[in-house]
C-alpha positions in Angstrom: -6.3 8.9 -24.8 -10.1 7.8 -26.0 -10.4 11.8 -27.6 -6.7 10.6 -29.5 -8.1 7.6 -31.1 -11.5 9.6 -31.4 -9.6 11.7 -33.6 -7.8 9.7 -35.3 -10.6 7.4 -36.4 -12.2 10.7 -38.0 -9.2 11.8 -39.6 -9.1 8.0 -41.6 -12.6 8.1 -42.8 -12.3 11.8 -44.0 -9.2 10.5 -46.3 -11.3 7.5 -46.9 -14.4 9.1 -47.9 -11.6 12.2 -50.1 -10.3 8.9 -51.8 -13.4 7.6 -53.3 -14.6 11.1 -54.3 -11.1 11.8 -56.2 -11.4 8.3 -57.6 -15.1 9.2 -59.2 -13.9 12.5 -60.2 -10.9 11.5 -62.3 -12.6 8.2 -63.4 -15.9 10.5 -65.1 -13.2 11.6 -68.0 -13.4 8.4 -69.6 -15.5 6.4 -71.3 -14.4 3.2 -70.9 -14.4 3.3 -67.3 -16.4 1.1 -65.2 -16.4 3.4 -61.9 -19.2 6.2 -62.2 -20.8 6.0 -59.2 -19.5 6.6 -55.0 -21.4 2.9 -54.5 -19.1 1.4 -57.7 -16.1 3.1 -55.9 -16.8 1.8 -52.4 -17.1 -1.6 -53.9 -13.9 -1.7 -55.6 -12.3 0.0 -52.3 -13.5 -3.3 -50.6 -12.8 -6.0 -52.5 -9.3 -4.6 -53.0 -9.0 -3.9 -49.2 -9.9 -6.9 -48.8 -7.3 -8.4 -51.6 -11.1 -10.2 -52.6 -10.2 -8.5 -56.4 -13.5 -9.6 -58.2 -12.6 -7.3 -60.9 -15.5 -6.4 -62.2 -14.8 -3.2 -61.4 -11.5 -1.1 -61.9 -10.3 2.0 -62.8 -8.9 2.5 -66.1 -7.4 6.3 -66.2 -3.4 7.1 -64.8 -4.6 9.5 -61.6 -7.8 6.4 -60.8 -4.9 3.6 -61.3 -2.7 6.1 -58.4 -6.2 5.7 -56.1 -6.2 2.1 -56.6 -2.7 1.2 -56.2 -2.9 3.1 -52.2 -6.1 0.7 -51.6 -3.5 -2.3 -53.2 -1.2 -0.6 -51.1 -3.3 -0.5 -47.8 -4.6 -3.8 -48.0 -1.6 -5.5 -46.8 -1.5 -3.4 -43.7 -5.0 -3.9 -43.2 -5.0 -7.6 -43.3 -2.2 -7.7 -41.0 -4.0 -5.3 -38.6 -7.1 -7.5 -39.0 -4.8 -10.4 -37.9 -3.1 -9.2 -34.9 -6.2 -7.2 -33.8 -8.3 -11.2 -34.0 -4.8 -12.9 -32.1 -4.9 -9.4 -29.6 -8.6 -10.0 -28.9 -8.1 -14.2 -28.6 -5.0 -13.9 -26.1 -5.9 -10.8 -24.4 -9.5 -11.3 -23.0 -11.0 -14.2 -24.6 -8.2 -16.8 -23.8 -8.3 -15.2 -20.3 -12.3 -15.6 -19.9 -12.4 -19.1 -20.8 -9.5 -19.9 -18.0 -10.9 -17.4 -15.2 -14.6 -19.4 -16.5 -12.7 -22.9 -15.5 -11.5 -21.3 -12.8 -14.5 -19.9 -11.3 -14.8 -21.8 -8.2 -11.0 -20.7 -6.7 -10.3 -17.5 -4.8 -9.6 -15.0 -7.0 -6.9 -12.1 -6.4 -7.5 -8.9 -9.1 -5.1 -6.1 -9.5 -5.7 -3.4 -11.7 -2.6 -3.5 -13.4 0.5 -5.2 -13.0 3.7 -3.9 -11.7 6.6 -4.7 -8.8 4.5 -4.0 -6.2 1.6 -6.2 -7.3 3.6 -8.9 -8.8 5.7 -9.1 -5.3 2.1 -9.6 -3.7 0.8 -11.7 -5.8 3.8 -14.0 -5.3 2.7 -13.9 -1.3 -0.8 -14.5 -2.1 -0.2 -17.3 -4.1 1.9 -18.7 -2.2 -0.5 -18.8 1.2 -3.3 -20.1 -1.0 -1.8 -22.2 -4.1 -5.0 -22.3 -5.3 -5.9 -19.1 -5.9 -5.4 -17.0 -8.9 -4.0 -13.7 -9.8 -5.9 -12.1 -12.5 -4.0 -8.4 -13.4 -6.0 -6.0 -15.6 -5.8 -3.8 -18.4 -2.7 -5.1 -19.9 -1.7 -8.3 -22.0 1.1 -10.8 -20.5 4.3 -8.8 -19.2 7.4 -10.9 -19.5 9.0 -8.8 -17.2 6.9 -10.3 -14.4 6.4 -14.1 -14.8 5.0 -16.2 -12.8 6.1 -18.5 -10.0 6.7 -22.0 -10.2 3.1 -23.7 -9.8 1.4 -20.5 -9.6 -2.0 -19.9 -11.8 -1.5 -15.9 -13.5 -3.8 -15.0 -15.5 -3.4 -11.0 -17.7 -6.7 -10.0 -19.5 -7.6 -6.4 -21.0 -10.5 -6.1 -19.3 -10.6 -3.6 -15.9 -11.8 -5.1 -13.1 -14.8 -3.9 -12.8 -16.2 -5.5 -16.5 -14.6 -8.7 -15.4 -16.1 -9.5 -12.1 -19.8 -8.0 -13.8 -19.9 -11.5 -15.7 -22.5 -13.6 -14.2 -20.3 -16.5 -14.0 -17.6 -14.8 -12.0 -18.1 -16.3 -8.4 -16.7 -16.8 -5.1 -14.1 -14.9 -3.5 -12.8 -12.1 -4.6 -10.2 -9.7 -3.9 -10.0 -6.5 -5.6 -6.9 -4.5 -5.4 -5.8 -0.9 -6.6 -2.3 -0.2 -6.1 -1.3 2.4 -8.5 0.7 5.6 -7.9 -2.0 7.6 -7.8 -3.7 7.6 -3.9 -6.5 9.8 -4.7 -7.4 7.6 -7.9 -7.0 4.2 -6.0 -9.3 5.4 -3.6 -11.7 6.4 -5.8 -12.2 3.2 -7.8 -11.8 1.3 -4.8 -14.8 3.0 -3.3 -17.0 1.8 -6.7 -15.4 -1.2 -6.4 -16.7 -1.7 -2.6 -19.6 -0.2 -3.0 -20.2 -3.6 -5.3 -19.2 -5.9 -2.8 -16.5 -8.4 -1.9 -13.7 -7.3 -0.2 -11.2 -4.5 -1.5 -8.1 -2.5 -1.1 -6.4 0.4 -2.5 -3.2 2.1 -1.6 -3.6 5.9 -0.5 -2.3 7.8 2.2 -5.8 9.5 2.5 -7.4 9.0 6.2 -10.7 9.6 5.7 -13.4 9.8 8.3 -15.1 6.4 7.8 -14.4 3.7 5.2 -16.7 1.1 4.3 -15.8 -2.3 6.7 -15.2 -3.8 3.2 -12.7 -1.5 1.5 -9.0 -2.0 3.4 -6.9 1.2 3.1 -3.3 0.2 2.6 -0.5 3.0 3.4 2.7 2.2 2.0 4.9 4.3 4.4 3.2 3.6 7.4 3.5 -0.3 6.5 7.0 0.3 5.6 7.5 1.9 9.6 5.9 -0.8 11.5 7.3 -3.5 9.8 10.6 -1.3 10.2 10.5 -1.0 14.1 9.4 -4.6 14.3 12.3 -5.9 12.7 15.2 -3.4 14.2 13.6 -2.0 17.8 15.8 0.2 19.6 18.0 -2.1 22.5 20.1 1.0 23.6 20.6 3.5 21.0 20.1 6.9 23.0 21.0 9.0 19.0 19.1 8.1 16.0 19.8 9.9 12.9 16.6 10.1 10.4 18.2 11.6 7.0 15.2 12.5 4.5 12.1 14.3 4.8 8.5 12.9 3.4 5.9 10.6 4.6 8.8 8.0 5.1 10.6 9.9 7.8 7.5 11.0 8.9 5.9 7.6 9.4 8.9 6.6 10.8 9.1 8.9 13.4 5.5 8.8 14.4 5.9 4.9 14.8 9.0 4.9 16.8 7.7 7.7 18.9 5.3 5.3 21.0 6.5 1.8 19.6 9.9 2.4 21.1 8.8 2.8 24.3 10.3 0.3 26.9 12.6 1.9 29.3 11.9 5.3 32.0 15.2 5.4 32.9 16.6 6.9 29.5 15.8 8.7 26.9 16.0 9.2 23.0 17.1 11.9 21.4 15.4 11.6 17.4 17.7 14.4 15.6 15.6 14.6 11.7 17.3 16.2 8.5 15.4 17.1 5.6 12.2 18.1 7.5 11.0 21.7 6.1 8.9 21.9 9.8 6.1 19.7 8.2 5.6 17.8 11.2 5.7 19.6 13.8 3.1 21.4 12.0 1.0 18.3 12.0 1.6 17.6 15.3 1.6 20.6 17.2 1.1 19.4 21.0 4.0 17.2 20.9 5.4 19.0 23.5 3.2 17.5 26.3 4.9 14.1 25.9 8.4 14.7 24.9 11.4 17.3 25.0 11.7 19.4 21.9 15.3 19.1 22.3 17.9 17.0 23.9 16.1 13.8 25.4 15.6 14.3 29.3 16.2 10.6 31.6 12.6 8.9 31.3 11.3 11.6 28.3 12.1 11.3 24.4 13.5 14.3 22.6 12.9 15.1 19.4 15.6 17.8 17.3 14.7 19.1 13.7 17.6 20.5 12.3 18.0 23.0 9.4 21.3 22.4 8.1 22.9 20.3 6.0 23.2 16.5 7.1 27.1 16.3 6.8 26.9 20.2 8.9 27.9 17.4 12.5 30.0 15.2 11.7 30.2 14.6 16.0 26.5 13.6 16.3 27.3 11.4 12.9 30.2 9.6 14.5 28.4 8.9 18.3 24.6 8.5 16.9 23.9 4.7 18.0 21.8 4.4 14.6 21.6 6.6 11.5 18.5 5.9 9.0 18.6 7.4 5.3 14.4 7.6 4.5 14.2 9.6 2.1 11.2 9.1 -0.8 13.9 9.3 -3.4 15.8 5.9 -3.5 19.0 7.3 -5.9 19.4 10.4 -3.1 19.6 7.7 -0.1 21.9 5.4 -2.2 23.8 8.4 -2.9 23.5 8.8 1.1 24.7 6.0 2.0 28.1 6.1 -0.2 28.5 9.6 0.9 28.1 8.9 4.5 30.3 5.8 4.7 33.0 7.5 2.6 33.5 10.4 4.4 32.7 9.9 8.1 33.8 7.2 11.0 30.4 6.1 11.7 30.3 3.4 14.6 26.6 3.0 14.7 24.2 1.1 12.5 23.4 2.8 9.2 19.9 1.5 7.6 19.1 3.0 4.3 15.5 2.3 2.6 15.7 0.8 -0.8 12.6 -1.1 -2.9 15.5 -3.8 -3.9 17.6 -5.5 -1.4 22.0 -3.8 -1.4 24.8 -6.4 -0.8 26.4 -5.1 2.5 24.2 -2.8 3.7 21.4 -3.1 5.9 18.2 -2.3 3.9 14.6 -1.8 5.0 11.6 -1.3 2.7 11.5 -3.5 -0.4 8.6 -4.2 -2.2 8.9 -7.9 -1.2 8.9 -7.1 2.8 5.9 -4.1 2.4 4.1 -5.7 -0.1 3.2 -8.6 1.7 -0.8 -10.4 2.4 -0.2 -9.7 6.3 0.7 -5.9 6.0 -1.6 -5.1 2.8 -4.5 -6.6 4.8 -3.6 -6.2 7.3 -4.6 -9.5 8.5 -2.2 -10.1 11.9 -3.1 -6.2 13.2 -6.3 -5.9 12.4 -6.9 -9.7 13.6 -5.1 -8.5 17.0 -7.1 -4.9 17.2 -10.1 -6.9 16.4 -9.5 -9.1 19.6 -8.1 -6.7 22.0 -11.5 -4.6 21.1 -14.1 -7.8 21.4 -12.1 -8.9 24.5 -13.1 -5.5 25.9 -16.4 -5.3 24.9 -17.0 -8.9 27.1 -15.2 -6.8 30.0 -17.9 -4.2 29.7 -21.0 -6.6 29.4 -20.8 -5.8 25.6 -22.1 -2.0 25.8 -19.1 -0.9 23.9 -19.8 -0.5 20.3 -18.6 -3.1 18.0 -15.6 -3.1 15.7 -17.7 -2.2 12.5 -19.3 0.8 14.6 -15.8 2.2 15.3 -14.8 5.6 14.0 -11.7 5.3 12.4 -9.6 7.3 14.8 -10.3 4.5 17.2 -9.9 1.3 15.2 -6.3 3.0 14.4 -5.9 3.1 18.3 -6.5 0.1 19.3 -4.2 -0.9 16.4 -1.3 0.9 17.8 -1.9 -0.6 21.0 -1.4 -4.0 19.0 1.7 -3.2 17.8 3.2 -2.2 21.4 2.1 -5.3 22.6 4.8 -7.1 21.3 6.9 -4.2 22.9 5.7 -5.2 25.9 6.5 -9.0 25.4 10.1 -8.1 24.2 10.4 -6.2 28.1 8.7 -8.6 29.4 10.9 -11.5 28.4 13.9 -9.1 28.3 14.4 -10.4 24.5 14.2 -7.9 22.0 14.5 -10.9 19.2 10.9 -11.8 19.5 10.1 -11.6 15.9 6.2 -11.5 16.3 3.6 -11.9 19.0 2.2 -15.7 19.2 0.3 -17.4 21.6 2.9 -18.9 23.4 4.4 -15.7 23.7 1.7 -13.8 25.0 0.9 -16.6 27.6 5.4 -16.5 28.8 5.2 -12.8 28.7 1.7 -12.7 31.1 3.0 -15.1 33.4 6.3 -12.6 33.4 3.8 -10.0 34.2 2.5 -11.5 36.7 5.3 -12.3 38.6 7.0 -9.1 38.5 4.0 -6.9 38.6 4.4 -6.6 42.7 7.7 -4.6 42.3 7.2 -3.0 39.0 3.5 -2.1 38.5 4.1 1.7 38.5 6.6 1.5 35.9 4.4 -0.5 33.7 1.3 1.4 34.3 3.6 4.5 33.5 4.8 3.3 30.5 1.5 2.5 29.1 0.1 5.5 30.2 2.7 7.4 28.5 2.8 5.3 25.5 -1.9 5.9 24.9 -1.1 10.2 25.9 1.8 10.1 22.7 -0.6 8.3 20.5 -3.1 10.7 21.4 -1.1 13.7 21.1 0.4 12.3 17.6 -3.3 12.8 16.3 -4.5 15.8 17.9 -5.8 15.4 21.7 -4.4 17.8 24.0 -5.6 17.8 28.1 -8.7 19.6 29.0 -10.7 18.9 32.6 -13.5 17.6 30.5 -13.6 15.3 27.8 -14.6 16.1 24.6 -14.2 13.7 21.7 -15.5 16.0 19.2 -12.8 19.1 19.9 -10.0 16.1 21.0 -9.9 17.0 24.5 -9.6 14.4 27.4 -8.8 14.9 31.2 -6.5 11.9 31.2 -3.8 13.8 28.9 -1.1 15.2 31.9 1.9 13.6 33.3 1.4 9.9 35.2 2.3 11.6 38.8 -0.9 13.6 38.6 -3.9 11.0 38.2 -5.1 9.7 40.8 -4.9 6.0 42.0 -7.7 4.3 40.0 -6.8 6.3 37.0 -3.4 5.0 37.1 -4.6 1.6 37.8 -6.4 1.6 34.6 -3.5 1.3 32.5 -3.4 -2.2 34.5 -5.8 -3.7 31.4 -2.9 -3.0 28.9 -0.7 -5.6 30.0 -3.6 -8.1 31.2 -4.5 -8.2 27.1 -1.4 -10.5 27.2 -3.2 -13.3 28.8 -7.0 -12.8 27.0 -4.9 -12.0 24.0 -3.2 -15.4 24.0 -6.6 -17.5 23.6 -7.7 -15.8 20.6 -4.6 -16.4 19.4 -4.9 -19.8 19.3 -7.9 -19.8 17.2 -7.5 -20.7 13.5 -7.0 -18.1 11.0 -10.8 -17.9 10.0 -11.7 -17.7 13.4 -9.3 -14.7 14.8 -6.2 -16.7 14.8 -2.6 -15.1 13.1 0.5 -13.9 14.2 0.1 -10.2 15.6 
């Protein structure tokens, strides 16, 4: 774009500077002209431009009179560019400066640009902290996207980076970077941190180690947890997942250990669309579930190569059918297709950014792009806990949360998540909507007294839900650990460990009751719903 305008700024002072030279050249042919020189023809060119018209000098031939009549011409358009290039600069960045400087002392929320996603989070952000102020970048005032009632939006040209460089820019900020683009989110985000204050960018890159000030915000897997959170499994033994991707794929690798309540049954997860991606990813699956039909007390998990409409048996009995594919028009087109052609008596959830009347959608920008999934703020607050609250345990040898590769910090996250899995058997409620203090303290006390008859199937189903994680991302058993290669002793059915390695999956479900206090701190302290 900057070589375009490049370009095109050349290509108007090379007809600038060929105007002059013509008007010179023609104008030399008579004697009563007043134009000789290419100083006397820049000076008329400018105070005609300029509609200033001095007229003290002018060209007196026919082909001189042509030259001056396209700088008569071109002085209309340049005045009017002159105009709306002064009102562009006024409402665009230094209308915008002057608020933001009055503003300096509230929280500030930057976006690099403004779109659905942004503008849904703003709206959130906003609302949490009516104070604050939105500030998108690079673009003027987008009608499209207004802002709420009582909310302070502010749109400047500027990027983000040139706004928060002003010295007067202070207190807390926010940087976000949520464009389409993953790989160039995370690379400004990383400039951005590497400046300070607190940043995130959407990608679905997991690198190695992030800076503890740069929050990595992926989409899909967002979109899963919230997902399984809001519609857990309370008996399905078929689900359906129509559409390929990182959706599915997030989907899956969520409800694989999220899902995990009962040893009695099992699930049989039967995926369409799936070119063998996953499998792929995750090749020791095996060790933790059936690939195939589900087995009583052991998942199963069926790829299948042909077309989705191929069964239309395993359509009509699946408990729960879920249309995720990346393309919204093919799962709309899904969804009609499916409910027009087939009896289905399950539930039929079908991922959409907007919300459908009548059908049971999952995914919008207003449920993923929220301030607790974006940062992550109730997880990470949870994690953060569960972690500290084992460091105590261990007389505070264990590393710290900043020290934390980030294979680990996502471990400890998932084992927040099943928490509230835990509470929902727990209380034998699968309504729960989100794991509180006073839910953690019914659901320890439920522990507690059923722990007596039931302590093997709990410690089984914790030990079974931390060997899936682990096999999701890699680990396979070896009779020495070794963190480096992903190998761990630990990873082989329940029956085999001893005693005191079963008994360690006791600390799971004590969380419940450590877990609670923190809870009950305010928000800046640790405090938020998990």
């Amino acid at each position: 774009m900057k070589k375009k305008r490049w370009l095109w700024a050349l290509a108007c002072v090379m007809a600038y500077g060929a105007l002059l030279r013509l008007l010179v050249y023609v104008e030399s042919f008579s004697p009563a002209s007043s134009i000789h020189t290419m100083g006397e023809a820049v000076w008329f060119s400018l105070v005609t431009l300029t509609t200033a018209g001095y007229g003290d000098y002018y060209p007196v031939t026919v082909a001189g009179r042509v030259v001056g009549t396209l700088f008569l011409l071109l002085s209309t358009g340049l005045l009017a560019l002159l105009i709306g290039a002064a009102v562009s600069l006024m409402m665009g960045r230094l209308l915008p400066w002057m608020k933001l400087r009055r503003l300096r002392g509230r929280s500030w929320y930057v976006f690099s640009e403004r779109n659905e996603r942004t503008v849904a989070l703003a709206e959130g952000l906003t609302a949490r902290e009516p104070k604050a102020v939105a500030v998108f970048c690079g673009q003027e005032e987008d009608n499209r996207f207004p802002a709420p009632p009582g909310g302070t939006w502010l749109s400047t040209g500027e990027g983000p980076g040139a706004l928060l460089a002003k010295k007067w820019a202070g207190g807390k900020r926010t940087l976000f970077f949520l464009g389409e683009d993953g790989l160039e989110n995370y690379t400004r985000a990383l400039e951005a941190a590497a400046a300070g204050g607190t940043v995130c960018c959407q990608t679905t890159l997991v690198p190695g180690q992030t800076p503890e000030n740069l929050i990595l915000f992926d989409p899909w897997e967002s979109c899963a947890r919230l997902y399984w959170r809001e519609h857990p499994l309370t008996g399905e033994d078929q689900v359906v997942l129509i559409g390929g991707g990182r959706c599915a794929g997030a989907l899956l690798e969520q409800g694989l250990f999220v899902n995990l309540s009962r040893l009695d049954r099992g699930v049989s997860y039967h995926v369409f669309g799936d070119d063998g991606s996953f499998l792929r990813r995750h090749p020791w699956l095996d060790n933790t579930l059936e690939l195939g039909p589900a087995l009583p007390g052991r998942d199963g998990l069926i790829f299948h190569s042909e077309s989705w409409d191929a069964d239309a048996g395993l359509l009509t009995r699946a408990g729960r059918i879920i249309l995720c594919g990346e393309d919204e028009g093919e799962n709309l087109e899904l969804y009609s297709q499916l409910l027009r052609a087939f009896p289905v008596t399950g539930a039929v959830h079908v991922r959409l950014s907007r919300p459908l009347p009548g059908a049971v959608v999952f995914g919008t920008h207003r449920e993923i792009y929220t301030p607790e999934l974006v940062l992550r703020s109730g997880l990470d607050r949870a994690a953060r806990a569960m972690h500290e609250i084992y460091r105590q345990s261990a007389g505070g040898e264990a590393p710290q949360w900043e020290e934390l590769s980030d294979f680990l910090r996502r471990s400890n996250r998932a084992a927040a998540d099943h928490l509230l899995t835990k509470a929902r058997l727990l209380l034998e409620d699968d309504a729960i909507p989100a794991l509180t203090a006073d839910v953690c303290r019914r659901a320890f006390r439920a522990y507690e007294e059923t722990r007596g008859e039931k302590a093997e199937l709990y410690r089984e189903l914790e030990h079974l839900r931390w060997a899936r994680f682990h096999s999701l991302n890699g680990w396979r058993y070896a009779p020495v650990r070794d963190n480096e290669r992903r190998l761990h002793p630990d990873l082989r059915p329940f029956e085999e460990l001893t005693e005191a390695e079963q008994a360690k999956d006791d600390y799971a479900w004590e969380l419940l009751g450590s877990l609670a206090q923190w809870l009950e701190r305010p928000e800046g302290e640790g405090g938020d719903r998990a």
